[in-house]
TIVODREN-157884 format. One record per residue (C-alpha): chain; x, z, y; residue in one letter. Coordinates in steps of 0.2 Angstrom, whole numbers, plus 2048, in hexadecimal, padded with zeros to 3 digits. Each point is the difference from the previous one (the first is absolute). Layout:
N
  mol  east   up  north  type
    A     X    Z      Y     A
...
END
This chain:
679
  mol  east   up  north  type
    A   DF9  CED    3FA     X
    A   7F2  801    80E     X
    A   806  805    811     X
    A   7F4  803    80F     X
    A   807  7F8    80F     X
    A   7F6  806    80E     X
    A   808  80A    80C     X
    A   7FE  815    7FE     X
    A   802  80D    80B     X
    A   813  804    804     X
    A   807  80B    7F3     X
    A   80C  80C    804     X
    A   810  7FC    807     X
    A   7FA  7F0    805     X
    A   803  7F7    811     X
    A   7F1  7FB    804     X
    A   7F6  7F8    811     X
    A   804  80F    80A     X
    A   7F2  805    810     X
    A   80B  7F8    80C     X
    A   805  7EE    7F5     X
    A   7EB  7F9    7FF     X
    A   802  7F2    7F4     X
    A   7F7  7EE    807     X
    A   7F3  7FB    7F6     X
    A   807  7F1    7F6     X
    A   7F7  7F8    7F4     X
    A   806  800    7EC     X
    A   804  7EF    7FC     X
    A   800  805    7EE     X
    A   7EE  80A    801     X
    A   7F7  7F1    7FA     X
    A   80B  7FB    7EF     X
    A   7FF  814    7FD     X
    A   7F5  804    7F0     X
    A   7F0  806    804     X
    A   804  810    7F9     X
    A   80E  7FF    80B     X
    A   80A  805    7F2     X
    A   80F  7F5    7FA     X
    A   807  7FD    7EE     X
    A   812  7FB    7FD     X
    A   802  7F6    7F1     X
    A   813  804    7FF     X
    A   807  7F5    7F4     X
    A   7F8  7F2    80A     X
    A   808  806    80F     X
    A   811  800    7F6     X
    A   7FF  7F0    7FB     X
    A   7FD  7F9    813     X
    A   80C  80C    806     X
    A   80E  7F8    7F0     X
    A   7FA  7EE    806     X
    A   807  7F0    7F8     X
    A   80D  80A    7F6     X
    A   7F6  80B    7F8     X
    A   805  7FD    7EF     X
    A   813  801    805     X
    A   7FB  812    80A     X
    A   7F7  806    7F1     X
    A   80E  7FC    7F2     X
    A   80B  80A    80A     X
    A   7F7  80F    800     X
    A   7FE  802    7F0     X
    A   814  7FC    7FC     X
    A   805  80D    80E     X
    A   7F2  80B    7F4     X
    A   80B  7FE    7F3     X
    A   80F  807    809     X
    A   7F8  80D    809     X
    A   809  80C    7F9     X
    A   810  7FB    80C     X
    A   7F7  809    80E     X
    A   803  810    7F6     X
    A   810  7FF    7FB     X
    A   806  7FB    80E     X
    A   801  811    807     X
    A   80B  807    7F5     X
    A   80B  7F1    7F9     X
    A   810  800    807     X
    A   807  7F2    80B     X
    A   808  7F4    7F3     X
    A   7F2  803    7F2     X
    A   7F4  7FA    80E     X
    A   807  7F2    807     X
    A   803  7FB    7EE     X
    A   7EC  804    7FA     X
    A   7FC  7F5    810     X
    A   809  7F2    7F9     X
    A   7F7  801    7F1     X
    A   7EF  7FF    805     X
    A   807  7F2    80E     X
    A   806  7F5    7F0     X
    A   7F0  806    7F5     X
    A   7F6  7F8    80D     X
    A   809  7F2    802     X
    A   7FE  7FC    7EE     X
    A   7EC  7FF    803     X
    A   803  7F4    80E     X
    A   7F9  80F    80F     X
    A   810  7FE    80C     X
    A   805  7ED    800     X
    A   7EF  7F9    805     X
    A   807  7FA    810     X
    A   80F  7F5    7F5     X
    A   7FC  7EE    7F9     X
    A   7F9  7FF    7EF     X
    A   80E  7F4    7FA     X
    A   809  810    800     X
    A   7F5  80C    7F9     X
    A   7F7  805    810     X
    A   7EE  7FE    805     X
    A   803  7F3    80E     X
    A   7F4  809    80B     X
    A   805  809    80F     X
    A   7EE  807    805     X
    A   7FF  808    7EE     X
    A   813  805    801     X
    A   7FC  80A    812     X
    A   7EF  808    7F7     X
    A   80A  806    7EF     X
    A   80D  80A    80D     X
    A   7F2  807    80B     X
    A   7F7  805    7F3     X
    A   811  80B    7F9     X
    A   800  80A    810     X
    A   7F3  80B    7F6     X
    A   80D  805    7F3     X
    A   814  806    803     X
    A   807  7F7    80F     X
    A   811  800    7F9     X
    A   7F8  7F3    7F4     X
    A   7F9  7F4    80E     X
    A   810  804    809     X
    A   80B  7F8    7F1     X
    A   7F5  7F4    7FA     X
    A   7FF  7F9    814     X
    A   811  801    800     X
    A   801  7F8    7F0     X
    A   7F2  7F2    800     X
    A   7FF  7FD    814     X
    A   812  805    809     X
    A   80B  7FA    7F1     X
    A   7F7  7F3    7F9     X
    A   7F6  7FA    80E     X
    A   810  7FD    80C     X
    A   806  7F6    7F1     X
    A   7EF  7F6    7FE     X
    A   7FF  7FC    814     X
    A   813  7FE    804     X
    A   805  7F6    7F1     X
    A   7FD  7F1    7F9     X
    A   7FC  7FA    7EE     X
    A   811  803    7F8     X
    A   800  812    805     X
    A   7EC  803    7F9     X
    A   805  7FA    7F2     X
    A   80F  809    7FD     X
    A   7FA  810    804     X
    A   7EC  801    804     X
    A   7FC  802    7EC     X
    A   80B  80F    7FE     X
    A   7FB  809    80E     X
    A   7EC  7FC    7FC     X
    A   803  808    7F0     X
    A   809  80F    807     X
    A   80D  7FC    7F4     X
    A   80C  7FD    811     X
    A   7FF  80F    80D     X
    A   806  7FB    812     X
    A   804  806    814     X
    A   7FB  7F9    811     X
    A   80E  804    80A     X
    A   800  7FC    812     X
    A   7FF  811    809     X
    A   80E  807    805     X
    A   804  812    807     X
    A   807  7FA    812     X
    A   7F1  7F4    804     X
    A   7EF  804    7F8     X
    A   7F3  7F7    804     X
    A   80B  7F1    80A     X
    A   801  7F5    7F1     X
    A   80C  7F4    80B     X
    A   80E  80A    804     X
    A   803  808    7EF     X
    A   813  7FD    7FD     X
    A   801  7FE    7EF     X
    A   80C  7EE    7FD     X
    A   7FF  7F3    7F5     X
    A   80F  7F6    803     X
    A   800  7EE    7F7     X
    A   80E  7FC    7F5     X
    A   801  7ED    7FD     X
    A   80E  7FF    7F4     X
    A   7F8  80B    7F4     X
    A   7ED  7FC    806     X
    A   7FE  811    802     X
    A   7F8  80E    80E     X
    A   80A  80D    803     X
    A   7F6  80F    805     X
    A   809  80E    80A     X
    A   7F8  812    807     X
    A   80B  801    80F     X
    A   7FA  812    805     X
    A   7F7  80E    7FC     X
    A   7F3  7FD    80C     X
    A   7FE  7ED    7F5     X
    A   7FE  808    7F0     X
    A   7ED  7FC    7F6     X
    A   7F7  80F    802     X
    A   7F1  807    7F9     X
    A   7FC  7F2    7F4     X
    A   7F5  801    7F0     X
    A   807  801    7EE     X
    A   812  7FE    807     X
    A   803  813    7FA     X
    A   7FD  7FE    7EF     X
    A   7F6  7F2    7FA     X
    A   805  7F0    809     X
    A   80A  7F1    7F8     X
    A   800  7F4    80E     X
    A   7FF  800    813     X
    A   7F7  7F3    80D     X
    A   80C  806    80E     X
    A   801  7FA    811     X
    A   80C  7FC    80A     X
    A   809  7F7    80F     X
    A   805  7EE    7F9     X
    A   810  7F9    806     X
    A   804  7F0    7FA     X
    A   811  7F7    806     X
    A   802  80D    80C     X
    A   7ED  7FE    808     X
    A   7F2  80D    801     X
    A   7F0  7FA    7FB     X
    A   7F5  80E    7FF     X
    A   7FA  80E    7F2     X
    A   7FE  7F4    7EF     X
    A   7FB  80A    7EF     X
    A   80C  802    7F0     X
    A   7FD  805    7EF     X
    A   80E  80B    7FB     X
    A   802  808    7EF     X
    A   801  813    806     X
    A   803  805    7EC     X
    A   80A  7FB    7F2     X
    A   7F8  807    7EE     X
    A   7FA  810    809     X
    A   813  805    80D     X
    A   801  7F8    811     X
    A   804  7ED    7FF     X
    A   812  800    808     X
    A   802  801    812     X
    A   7EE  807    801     X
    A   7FF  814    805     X
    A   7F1  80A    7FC     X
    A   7F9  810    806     X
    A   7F0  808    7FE     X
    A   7F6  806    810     X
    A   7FB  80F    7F7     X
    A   7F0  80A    803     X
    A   7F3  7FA    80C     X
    A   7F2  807    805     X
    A   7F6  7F7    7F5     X
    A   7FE  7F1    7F4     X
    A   80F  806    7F4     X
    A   7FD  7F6    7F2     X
    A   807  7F4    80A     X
    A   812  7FD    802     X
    A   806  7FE    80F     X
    A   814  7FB    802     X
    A   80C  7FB    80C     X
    A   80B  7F1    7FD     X
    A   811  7F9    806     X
    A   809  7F0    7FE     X
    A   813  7FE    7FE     X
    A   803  7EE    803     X
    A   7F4  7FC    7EE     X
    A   7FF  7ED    7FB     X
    A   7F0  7F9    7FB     X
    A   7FD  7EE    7FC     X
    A   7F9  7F3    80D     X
    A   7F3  7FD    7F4     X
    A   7FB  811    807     X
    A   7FA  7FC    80E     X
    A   7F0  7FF    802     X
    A   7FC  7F1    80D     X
    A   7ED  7FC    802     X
    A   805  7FF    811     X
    A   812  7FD    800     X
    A   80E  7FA    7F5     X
    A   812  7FE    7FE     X
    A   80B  7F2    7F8     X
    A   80C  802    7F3     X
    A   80D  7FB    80F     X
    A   7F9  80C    80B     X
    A   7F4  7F7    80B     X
    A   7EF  80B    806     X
    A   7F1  7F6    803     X
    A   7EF  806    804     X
    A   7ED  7F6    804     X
    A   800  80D    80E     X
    A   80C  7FE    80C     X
    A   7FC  810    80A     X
    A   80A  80C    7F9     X
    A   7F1  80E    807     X
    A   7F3  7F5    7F9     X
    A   80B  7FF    7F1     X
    A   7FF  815    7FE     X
    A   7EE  803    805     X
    A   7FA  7F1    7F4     X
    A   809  809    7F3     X
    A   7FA  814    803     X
    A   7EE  7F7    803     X
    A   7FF  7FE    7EC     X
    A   802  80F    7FD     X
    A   7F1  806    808     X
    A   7F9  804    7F1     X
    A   808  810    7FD     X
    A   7F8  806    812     X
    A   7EF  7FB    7FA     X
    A   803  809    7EE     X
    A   806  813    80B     X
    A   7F1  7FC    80B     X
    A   7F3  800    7F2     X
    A   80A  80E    7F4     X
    A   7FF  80B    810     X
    A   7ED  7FD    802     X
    A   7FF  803    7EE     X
    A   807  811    7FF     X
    A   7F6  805    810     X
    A   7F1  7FD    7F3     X
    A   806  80C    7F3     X
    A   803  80D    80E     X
    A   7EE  7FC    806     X
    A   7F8  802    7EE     X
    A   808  813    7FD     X
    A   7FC  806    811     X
    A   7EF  7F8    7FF     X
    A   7FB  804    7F1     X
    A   806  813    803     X
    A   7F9  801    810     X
    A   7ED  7FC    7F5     X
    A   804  80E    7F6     X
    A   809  80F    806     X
    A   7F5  80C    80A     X
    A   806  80B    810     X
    A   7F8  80F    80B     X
    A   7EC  802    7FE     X
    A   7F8  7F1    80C     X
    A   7F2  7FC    7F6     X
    A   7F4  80A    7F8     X
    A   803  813    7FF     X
    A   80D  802    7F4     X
    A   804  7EE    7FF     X
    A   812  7F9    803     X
    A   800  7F2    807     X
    A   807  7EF    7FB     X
    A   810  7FC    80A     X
    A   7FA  7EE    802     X
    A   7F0  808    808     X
    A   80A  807    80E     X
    A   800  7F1    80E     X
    A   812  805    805     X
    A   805  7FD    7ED     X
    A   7F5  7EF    804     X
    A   809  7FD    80F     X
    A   810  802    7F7     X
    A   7FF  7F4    7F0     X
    A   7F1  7F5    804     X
    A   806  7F5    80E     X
    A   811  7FE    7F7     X
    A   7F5  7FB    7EE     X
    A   7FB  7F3    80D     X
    A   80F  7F9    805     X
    A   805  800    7F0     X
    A   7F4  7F4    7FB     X
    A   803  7F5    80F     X
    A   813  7FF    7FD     X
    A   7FA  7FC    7ED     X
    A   7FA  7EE    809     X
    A   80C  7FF    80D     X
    A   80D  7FF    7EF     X
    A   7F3  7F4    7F8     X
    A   802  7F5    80C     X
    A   813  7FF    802     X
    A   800  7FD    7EC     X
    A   7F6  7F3    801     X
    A   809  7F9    80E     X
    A   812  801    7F6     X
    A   7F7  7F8    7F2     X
    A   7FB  7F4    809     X
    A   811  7FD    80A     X
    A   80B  800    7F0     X
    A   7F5  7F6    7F5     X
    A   7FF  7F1    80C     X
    A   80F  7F5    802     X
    A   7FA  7FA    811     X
    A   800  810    808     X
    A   802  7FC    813     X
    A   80C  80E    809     X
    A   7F2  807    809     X
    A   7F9  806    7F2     X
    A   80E  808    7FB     X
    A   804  809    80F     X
    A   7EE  807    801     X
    A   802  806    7EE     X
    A   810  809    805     X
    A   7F6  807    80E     X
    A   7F0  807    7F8     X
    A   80C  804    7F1     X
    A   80B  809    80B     X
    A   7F2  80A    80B     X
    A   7F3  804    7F1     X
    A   812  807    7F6     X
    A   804  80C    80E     X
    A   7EF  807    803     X
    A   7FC  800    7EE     X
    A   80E  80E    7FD     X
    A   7FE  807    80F     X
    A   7F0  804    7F9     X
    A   805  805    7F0     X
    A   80A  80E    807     X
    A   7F4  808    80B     X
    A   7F4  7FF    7F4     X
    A   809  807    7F2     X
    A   805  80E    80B     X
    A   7EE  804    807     X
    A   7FA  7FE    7ED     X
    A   80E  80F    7FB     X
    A   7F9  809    80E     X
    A   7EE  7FF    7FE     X
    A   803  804    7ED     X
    A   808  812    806     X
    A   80C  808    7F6     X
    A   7FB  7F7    7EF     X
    A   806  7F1    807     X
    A   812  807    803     X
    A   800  801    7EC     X
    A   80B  7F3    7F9     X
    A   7F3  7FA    7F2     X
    A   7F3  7FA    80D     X
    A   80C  7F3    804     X
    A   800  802    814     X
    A   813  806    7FE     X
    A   805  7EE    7FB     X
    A   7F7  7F8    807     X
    A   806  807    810     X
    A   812  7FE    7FA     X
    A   800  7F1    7F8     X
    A   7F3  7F4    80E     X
    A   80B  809    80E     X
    A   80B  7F1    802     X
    A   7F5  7F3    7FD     X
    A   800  801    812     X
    A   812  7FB    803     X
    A   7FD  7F5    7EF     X
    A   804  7EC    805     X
    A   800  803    812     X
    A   7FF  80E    80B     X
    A   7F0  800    806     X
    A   802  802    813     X
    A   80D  7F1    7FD     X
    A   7F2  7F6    7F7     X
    A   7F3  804    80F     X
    A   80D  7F9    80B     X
    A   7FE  7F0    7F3     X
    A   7F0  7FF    803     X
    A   803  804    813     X
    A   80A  7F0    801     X
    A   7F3  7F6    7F8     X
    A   7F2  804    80A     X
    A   80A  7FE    812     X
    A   808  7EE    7FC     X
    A   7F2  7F8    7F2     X
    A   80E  7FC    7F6     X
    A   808  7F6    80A     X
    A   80B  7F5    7F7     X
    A   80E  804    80F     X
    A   7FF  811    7FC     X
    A   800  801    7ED     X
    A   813  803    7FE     X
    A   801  810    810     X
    A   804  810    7FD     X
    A   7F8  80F    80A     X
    A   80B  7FB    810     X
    A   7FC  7EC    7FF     X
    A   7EE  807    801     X
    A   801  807    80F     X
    A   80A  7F2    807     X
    A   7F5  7F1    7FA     X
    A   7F2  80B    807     X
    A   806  802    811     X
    A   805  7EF    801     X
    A   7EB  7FA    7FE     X
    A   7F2  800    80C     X
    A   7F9  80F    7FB     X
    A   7ED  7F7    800     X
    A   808  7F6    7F2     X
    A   803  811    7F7     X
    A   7EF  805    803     X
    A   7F6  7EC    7FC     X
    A   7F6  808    7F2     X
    A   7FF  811    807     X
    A   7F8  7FE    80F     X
    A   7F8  811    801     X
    A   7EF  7F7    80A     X
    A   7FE  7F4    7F6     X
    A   801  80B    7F2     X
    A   7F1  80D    808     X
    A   7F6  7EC    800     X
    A   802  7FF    7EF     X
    A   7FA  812    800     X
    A   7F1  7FE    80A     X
    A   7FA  7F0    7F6     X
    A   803  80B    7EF     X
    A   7F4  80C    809     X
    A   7EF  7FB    808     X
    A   7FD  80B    80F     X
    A   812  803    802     X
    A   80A  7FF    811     X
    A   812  7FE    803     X
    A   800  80F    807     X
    A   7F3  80A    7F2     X
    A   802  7FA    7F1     X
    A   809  80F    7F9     X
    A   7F2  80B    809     X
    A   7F0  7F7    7F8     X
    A   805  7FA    7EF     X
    A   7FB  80A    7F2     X
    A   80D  80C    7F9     X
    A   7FE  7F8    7EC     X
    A   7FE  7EF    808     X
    A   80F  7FB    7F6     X
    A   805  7EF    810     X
    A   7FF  812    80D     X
    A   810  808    7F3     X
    A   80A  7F2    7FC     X
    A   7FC  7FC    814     X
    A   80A  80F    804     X
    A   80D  7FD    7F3     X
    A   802  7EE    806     X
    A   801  807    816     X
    A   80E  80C    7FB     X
    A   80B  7F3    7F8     X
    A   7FF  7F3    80B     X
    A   800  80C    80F     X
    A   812  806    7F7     X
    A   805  7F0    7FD     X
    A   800  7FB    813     X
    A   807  812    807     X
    A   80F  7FE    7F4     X
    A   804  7ED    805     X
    A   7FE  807    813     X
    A   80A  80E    7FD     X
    A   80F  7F7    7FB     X
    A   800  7F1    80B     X
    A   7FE  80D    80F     X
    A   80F  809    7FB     X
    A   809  7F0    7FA     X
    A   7FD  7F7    813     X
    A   806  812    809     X
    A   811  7FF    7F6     X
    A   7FE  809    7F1     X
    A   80C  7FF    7F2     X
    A   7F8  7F8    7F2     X
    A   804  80F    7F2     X
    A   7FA  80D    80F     X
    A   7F2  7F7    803     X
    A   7FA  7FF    7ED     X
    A   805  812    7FE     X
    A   7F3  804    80C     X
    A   7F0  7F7    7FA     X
    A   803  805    7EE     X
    A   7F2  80B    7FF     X
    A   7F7  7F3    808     X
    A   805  7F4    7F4     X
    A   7FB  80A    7F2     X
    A   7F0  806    806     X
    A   7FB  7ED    803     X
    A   804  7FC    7EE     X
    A   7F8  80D    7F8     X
    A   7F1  7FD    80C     X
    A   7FF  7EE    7FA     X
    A   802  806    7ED     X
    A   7F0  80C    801     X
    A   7F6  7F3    808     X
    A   804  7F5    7F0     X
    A   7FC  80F    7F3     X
    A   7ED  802    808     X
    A   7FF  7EC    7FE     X
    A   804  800    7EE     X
    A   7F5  810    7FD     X
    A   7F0  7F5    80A     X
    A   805  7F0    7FA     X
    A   7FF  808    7ED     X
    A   7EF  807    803     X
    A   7F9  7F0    804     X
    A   806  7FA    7EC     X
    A   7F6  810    7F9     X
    A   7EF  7FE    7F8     X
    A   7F2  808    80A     X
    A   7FE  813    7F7     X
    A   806  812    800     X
    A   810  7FB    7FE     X
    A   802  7F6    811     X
    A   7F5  80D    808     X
    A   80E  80D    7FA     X
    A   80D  7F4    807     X
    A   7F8  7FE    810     X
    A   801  813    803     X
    A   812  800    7FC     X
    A   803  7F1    80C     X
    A   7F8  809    80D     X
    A   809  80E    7FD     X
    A   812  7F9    800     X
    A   7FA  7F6    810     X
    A   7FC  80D    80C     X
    A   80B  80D    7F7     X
    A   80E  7F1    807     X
    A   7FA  7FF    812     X
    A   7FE  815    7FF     X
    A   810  802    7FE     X
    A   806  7F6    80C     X
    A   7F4  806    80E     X
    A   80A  802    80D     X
    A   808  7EF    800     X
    A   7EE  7F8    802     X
    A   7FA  80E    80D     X
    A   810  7FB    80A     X
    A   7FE  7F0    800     X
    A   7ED  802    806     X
    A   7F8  7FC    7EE     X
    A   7FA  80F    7FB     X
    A   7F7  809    80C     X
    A   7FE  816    7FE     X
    A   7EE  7FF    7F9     X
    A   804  7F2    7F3     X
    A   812  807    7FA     X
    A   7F3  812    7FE     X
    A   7F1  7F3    7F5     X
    A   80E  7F8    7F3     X
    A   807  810    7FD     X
    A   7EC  806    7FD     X
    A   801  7F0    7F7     X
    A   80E  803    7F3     X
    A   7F9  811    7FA     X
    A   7F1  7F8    7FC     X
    A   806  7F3    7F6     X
    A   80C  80E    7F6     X
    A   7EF  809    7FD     X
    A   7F9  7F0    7F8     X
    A   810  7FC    7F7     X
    A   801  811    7F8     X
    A   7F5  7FE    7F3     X
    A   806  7F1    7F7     X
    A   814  802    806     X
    A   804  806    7ED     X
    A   7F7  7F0    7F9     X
    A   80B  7F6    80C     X
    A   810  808    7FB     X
    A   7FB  7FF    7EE     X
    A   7FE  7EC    803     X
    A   814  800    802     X
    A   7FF  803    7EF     X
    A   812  809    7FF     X
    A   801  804    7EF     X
    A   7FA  814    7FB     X
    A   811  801    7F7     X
    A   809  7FB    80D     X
    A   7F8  80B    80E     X
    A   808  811    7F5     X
    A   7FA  80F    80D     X
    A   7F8  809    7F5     X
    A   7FF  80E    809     X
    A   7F6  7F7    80F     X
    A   7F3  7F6    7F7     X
    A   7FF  808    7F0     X
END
């Protein structure tokens, strides 16, 4: 498909540079590596393959087993809720059998020893039903990844083949109704017995019952629960058990079951509650990377902070944050290909020619609608690259250094919450722009607006996994500061210089940097001279509002601290702060990834396209957060006028070629059903 790329007159509807918004006369960086015709041709399945990167084998093998079961997609509208948790655990243990779900597990038991591939194969089944990729990460990553990272060799091998074969169906249980997202005061006990060498796990409560965990309803055989361990009469923390939950298909003795019911979405999956009435499970059960017990009943651990202890152990399970993160992204892209690919067909009101319709993706508000979020699609596609690559990089190596693995749980943490954020605004939009057709539930925007609803609340809140990433960025890790919780924060904070806070967020010496990045630049006009498509200028802007946040938060609380402030008060109060920082620093990493990725592209239509998009998503970021940078004297009336201006352009040139850049998602045609939308 040839697409002219030259910007048109405004067609109607459009936003476009108004009388009173003149645009500045900015040079186009990318007018040079245009063709002469100044047309561009997409060779899509060349985009596909850069877009599928070093797993493109793994991402294509997928698509064509989820082909094969596409079928589900339809038949889950009308099978009732047992038939359709069962026909989900079909396909789960089909696929197992061709080796698609247990990448991530060690070939020695029948897994592909490859987490990079393991994370690709379950991106890639966001395209299909997500009660599948719901199970199977229940399955593959919760289930048998906690047992992979928390236990040792006697536990893989005792259980790891069975549960890479499907052949052995399992929980993660650590949330519990009363505490949620705070892992370290579930009340779930696990009481040691030494003259039986056996745990004793007890739900005390109501409020302690396991809630809301995978395959517990229906499918489960065993549980990794966790728990509060006392061992001669001594706390020591939340420690994981495997605990058979069934006995030849009836609740194992001392175990209750009961089934969650009907959510709003993903109910293939099932979802149970599950109590414990003082139920005895072997010491060998235990599983005790981090900590053991003695057949006597001693407790020993390499890590003698018992906070250390507990974030070491929820650090390897980052995993399954990473996995949501790039499903969410994923279904975003299916969303994005319908509405797309609808929106370059369907025609509306006579704007054209007399007596033509005109295309809905003509209209510049229908533009201003999908375009800019196709381009933050794209840049969260390489934000998720990137914090693959670095889990990877940090499990595969034995000498991983904790640094490391804090930034992983950071990036992991931030590109997770924005991904699904992003999932569910643009699946919503998507539905929206796709008018009433998309209400219908073949065109799939129904379940996927059910089913990727809690993605968002999926391994971590999100607004508790900014506040992660909030903690990281105000104390650089700090190894003091590693075991605090929200309140230790703002204590350990308080307690600093806050120049120590702010070292490498010294706002002036980060305009330095800025002027040096941009010849002719001032401290003081950088923002003013610096070409809007000048990709330092945007990640410039990016890179000012994080650290600026950075420093106001750290202010913020010591301020408050010094006048007396109660240390829960005074958190309470710069939340919104705190969040705003996080997700400040998180964007600023997504619009590296997208430049950084260009730079690996080879000079042709292809990078020109990629350009636009980054463009796009770059100003479109900095748009939407006008006011902070016009506040804060970065933005001035006439420039925040131009990058509006700006952003419609670039939708104009976009337009043309946006249905070869959805079709290089390559979502399956099967899969996409709607019918009714794209023909």
């Amino acid at each position: 498909m040839t697409a002219d790329t030259a910007s048109s007159s405004s067609p109607a509807g459009s936003t476009g540079d108004s009388a009173d918004a003149p645009r500045e006369s900015i040079p186009d960086p990318l007018a040079d590596v245009h063709p002469p015709s100044g047309r561009l041709s997409i060779d899509v399945p060349s985009l596909t393959r850069f877009l599928d990167g070093p797993h493109a084998e793994v991402r294509e093998e997928v698509r064509k087993r989820l082909v094969d079961h596409a079928d589900l997609l339809a038949e889950a509208d009308d099978l009732g809720k047992d038939d359709y948790r069962d026909r989900v655990r079909d396909v789960v243990v089909e696929l197992a059998g061709t080796g698609a779900t247990a990448m991530g597990l060690p070939k020695e038991y029948g897994g592909g020893g490859d987490i990079g591939a393991s994370i690709a194969a379950f991106e890639t089944l966001a395209f299909g039903d997500l009660s599948v990729l719901t199970k199977v990460g229940v399955q593959f990553g919760l289930f048998g990844g906690a047992i992979l990272q928390l236990g040792t060799k006697a536990h893989h091998d005792r259980w790891i083949a069975d549960i890479a074969s499907g052949r052995l169906l399992g929980c993660f249980a650590m949330t519990e109704s009363g505490h949620g997202s705070n892992v370290a005061d579930i009340e779930t006990t696990a009481v040691y017995d030494p003259t039986t060498e056996e745990f004793v796990l007890t739900t005390p409560h109501d409020a302690a019952r396991k809630d809301y965990i995978g395959n517990a309803a229906r499918h489960g055989e065993l549980a990794v629960v966790f728990a509060q361990l006392e061992v001669a009469g001594e706390q020591h923390g939340v420690h994981a058990i495997v605990v058979p939950i069934r006995v030849d298909g009836e609740p194992a003795p001392g175990v209750r079951i009961e089934d969650c019911g009907t959510k709003l979405g993903l109910n293939g999956v099932d979802n149970g509650r599950l109590w414990f009435d003082g139920v005895r499970v072997p010491r060998a059960n235990m599983l005790d990377r981090f900590a053991s017990v003695s057949p006597e009943g001693i407790y020993s651990s390499d890590i003698e902070s018992q906070g250390r202890r507990f974030f070491t152990m929820l650090g390897t399970l980052v995993q399954g944050r990473v996995s949501v993160g790039g499903a969410g992204i994923n279904a975003a892209k299916v969303a994005m290909t319908v509405a797309v690919k609808y929106a370059d067909r369907r025609r509306q009101f006579e704007a054209g020619e007399e007596g033509t319709e005109q295309l809905l993706l003509d209209y510049g508000m229908h533009q201003r609608r999908l375009l800019p979020l196709l381009a933050r699609t794209y840049a969260l596609h390489f934000a998720q690259e990137v914090v693959a690559a670095d889990l990877h990089e940090v499990f595969s190596s034995p000498d991983a250094d904790e640094k490391s693995r804090k930034l992983l749980e950071s990036r992991a943490a931030g590109t997770k919450a924005l991904g699904t954020w992003h999932a569910t605004r643009v699946i919503q939009e998507c539905r929206e722009a796709c008018g009433g057709a998309g209400y219908l539930a073949e065109n799939r925007f129904a379940a996927l607006k059910a089913d990727t609803d809690v993605f968002t609340t999926f391994e971590g809140d999100n607004h508790v996994l900014l506040q992660l990433v909030a903690k990281g960025l105000l104390t650089d890790y700090s190894s003091g500061f590693a075991d605090m919780d929200q309140f230790g924060m703002v204590r350990f904070v308080a307690g600093m210089a806050v120049d120590t806070v702010l070292e490498k967020t010294n706002v002036h010496k980060l305009l330095e940097r800025i002027k040096d990045a941009l010849p002719g630049g001032s401290e003081d006009d950088w923002d003013s001279e610096a070409g809007l498509l000048d990709p330092d200028y945007q990640l410039a802007m990016l890179r000012f509002r994080e650290e600026h946040m950075i420093g106001g938060v750290a202010r913020r609380i010591k301020g408050q601290v010094d006048r007396g402030g109660n240390g829960g008060d005074v958190f309470s109060s710069v939340q919104d702060h705190v969040i705003a920082t996080a997700r400040a620093h998180v964007e600023r990493l997504v619009l590296e990834a997208f430049v950084d990725k260009l730079e690996t592209m080879e000079e042709g239509d292809e990078k020109v396209a990629l350009h636009l998009l980054c463009d796009l998503h770059a100003l479109s970021t900095i748009e939407a957060d006008r006011a902070w940078f016009m506040e804060h004297g970065r933005l001035t009336v006439q420039r925040s006028k131009a990058i509006t201006a700006e952003v419609n352009v670039l939708c104009r040139k976009v337009r043309p070629i946006a249905g070869d850049l959805v079709d290089a998602f390559a979502v399956p045609r099967e899969l996409l059903r709607a019918e009714s939308l794209i023909g």
